[in-house]
C-alpha positions as CSV (number, residue, x, y, z in Angstrom):
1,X,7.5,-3.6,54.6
2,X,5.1,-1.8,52.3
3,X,7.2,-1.7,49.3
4,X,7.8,-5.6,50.0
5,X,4.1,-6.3,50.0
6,X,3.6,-4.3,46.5
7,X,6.2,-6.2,44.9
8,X,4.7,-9.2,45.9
9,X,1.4,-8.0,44.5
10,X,3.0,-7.4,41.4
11,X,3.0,-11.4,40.8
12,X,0.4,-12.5,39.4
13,X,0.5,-16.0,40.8
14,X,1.1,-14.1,44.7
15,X,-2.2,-12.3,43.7
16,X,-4.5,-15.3,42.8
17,X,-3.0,-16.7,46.4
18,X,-4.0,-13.5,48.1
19,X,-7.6,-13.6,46.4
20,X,-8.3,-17.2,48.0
21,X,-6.5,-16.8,51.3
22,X,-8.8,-13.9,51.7
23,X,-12.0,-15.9,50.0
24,X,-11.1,-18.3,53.1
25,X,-10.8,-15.7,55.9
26,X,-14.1,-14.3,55.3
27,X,-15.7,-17.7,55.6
28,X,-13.8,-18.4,58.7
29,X,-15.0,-15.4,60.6
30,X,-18.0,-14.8,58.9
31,X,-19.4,-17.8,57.8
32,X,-22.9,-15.4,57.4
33,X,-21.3,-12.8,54.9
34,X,-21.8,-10.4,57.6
35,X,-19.7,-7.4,58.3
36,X,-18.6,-8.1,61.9
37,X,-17.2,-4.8,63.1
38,X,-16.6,-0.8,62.0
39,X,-19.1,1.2,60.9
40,X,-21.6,-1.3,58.5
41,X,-21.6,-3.8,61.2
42,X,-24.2,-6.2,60.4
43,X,-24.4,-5.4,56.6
44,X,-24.7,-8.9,54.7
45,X,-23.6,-9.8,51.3
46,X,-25.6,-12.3,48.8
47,X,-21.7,-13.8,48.3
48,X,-18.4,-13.5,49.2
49,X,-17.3,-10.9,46.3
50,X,-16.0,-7.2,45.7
51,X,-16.1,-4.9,42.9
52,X,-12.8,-3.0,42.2
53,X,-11.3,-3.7,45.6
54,X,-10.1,-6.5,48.7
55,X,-12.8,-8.1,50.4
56,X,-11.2,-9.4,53.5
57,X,-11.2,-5.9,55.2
58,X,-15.0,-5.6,54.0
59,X,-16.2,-8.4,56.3
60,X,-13.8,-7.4,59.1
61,X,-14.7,-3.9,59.2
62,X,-11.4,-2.3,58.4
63,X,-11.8,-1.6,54.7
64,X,-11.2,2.5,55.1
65,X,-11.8,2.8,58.8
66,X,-9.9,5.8,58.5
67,X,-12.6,7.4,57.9
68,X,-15.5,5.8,60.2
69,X,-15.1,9.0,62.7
70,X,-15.8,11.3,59.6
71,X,-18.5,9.8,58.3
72,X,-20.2,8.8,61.2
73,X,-20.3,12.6,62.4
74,X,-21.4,13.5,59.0
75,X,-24.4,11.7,59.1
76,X,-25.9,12.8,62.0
77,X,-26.6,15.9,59.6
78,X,-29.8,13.7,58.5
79,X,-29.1,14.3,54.6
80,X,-32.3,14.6,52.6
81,X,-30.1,12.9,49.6
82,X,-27.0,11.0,49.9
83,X,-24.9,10.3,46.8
84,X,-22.5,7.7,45.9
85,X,-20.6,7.5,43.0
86,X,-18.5,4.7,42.2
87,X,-20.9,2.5,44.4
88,X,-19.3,-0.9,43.1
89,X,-20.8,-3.6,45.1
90,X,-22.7,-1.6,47.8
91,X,-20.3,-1.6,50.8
92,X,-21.3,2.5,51.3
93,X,-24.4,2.7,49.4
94,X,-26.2,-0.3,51.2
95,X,-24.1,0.8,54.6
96,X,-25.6,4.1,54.3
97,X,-28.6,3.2,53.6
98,X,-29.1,1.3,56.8
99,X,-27.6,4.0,59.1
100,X,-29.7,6.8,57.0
101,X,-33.3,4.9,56.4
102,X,-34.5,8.7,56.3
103,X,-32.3,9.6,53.6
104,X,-32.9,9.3,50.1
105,X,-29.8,6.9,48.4
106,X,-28.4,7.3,44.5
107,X,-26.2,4.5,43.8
108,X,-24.4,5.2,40.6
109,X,-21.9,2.4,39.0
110,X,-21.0,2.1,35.2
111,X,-20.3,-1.4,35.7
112,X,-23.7,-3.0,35.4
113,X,-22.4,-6.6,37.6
114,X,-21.8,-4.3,40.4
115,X,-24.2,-2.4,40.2
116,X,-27.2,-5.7,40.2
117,X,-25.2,-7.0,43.1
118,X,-25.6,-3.4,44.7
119,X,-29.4,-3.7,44.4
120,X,-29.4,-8.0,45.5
121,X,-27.4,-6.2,48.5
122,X,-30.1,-3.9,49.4
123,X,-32.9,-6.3,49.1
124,X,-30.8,-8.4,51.2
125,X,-30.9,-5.8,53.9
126,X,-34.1,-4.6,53.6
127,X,-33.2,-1.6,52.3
128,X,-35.8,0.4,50.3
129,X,-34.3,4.0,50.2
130,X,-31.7,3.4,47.5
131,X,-32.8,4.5,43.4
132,X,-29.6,3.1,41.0
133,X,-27.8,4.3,38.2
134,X,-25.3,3.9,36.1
135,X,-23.8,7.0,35.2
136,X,-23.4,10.2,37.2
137,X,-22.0,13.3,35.3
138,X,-21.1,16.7,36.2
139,X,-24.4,18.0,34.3
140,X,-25.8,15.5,36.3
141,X,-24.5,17.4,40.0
142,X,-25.0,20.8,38.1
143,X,-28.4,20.4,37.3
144,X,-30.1,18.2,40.4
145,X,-32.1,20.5,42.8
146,X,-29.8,20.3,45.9
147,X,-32.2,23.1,48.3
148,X,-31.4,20.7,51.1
149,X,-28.3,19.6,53.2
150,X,-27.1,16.5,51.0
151,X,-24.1,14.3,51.1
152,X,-21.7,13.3,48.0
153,X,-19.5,9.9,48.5
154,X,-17.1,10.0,45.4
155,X,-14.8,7.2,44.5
156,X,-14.8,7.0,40.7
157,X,-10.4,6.2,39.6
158,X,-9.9,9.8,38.6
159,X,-13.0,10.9,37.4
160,X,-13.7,13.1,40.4
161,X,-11.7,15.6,38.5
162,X,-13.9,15.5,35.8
163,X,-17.3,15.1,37.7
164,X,-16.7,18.8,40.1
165,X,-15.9,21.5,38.2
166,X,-16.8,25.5,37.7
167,X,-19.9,24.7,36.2
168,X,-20.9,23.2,39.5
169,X,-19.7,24.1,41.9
170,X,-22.2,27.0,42.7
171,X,-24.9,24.0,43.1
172,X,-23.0,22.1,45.4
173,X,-23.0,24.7,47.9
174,X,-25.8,23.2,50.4
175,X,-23.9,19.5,50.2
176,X,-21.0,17.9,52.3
177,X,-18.9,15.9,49.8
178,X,-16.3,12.9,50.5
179,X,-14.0,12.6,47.5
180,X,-11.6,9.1,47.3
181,X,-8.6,11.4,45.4
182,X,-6.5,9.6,42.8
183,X,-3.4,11.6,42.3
184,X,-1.9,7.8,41.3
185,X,-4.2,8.2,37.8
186,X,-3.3,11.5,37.3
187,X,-1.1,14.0,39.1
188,X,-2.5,17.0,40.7
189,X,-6.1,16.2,40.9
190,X,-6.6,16.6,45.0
191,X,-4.6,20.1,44.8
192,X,-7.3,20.9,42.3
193,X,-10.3,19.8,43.8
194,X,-8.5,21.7,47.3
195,X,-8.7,25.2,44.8
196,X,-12.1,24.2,43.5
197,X,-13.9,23.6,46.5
198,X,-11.5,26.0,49.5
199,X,-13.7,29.3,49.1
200,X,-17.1,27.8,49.7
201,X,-16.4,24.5,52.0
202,X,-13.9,23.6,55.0
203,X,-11.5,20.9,54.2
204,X,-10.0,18.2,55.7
205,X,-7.9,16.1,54.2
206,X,-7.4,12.4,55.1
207,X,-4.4,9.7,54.7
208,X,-4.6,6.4,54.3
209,X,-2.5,4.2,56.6
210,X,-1.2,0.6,56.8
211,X,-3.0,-2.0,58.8
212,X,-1.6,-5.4,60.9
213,X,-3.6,-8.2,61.8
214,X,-2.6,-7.2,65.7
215,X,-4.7,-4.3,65.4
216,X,-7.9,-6.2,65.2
217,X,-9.1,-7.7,68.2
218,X,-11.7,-9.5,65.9
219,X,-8.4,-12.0,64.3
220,X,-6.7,-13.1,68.2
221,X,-8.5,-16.3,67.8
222,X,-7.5,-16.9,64.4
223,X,-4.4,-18.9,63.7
224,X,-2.7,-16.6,60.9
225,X,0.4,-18.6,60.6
226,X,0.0,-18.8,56.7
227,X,-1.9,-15.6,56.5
228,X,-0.1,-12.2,56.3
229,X,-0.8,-8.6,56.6
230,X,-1.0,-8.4,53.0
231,X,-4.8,-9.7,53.5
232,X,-5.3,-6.4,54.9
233,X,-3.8,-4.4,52.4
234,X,-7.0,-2.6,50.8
235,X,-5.1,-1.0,47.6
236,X,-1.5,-0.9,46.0
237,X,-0.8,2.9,46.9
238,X,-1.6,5.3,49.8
239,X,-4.8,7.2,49.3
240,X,-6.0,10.5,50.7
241,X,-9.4,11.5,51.0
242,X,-10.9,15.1,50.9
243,X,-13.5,15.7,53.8
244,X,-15.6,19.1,52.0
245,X,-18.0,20.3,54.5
246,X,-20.3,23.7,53.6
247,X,-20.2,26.5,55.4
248,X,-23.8,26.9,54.9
């Protein structure tokens, strides 16, 4: 089934399909742009748009509910600064900003789009504890004063192998990190971030799965005769995720 969806991805034509069934969806259950379930329930977007991934499982709630139970338990920590790296749009940075109002957000994004829809998406919510950049280095995480329990989202397409490193590592010691691994960019990266981070923090590592519309009570009412699972499909690949806690 999965490798039947990917090939249909692969067509360009099935793509441009995908992208408006999934334009219509969100208006038929969210007519708002509201999230409706998960985690950021009741985050609202200026428009019905995504930065560098699907938007259908953004406004139903599903987009990486693998890892709700994770992060949900990870921010009952009550982080002085949560970092997110690779922020696109705003789905975590705005999300966590409403869940951690005590928190001190940095948004980074190198795409400057995503990132002015990031800040339209916290005004939107009446968020005020978000400060946005554009580019987060490693310099950056070696050199920023981390003397209290902080939290580090990372989903940057392969740069998280660039952006933790020896030079530190020693810094990161008092922050919890989530890391979006792309072994599909370049082999070997999570077995590398596992032997950079395994003396100093627990690990957990987390696997994507594949989702059905039957999973969702939020879709019974919703005739999906010409829909398909494919609207649910959130990337072309598996994904894990790394789950770095300190032992501090």
């Amino acid at each position: 089934m999965f490798k039947k969806i990917i090939k249909k991805l692969a067509s360009k034509g099935y793509y441009k399909h995908l992208k408006i069934q999934q334009e219509e969806l969100c208006e038929l259950i969210s007519p708002n742009k509201t999230v409706i379930s998960g985690l950021f329930k009741g985050l609202i977007y200026p428009e019905f748009k995504s930065y560098g991934s699907a938007l259908f499982p953004k406004f139903l709630g599903s987009y990486e509910d693998e890892l709700h139970l994770y992060l949900s338990e990870l921010l009952k920590n009550n982080y002085e600064y949560i970092f997110d790296v690779g922020c696109a749009e705003g789905y975590y940075a705005v999300g966590v900003a409403k869940l951690a109002p005590l928190s001190k957000i940095q948004a980074y994004d190198t795409d400057e789009n995503a990132l002015n829809f990031c800040k339209k998406m916290a005004k939107l919510n009446n968020v005020n504890n978000i400060d946005f950049f554009s580019f987060c280095s490693n310099k950056t995480l070696q050199n920023f004063n981390f003397d209290k329990k902080s939290l580090i989202i990372s989903d940057c397409e392969g740069y998280e192998e660039k952006l933790f490193d020896n030079d530190n590592i020693q810094n990161l010691i008092n922050c919890d990190i989530l890391i979006e691994t792309h072994d599909v960019i370049k082999k070997g990266i999570k077995d590398r971030l596992i032997s950079l981070f395994e003396k100093t923090h627990e690990i957990t590592i987390v696997k994507s799965v594949l989702k059905s519309i039957s999973d969702y009570d939020e879709l019974k009412d919703i005739n999906f005769r010409k829909y398909t699972d494919a609207i649910l499909l959130e990337r072309n690949t598996r994904m894990d995720w790394l789950i770095i806690k300190s032992r501090k």
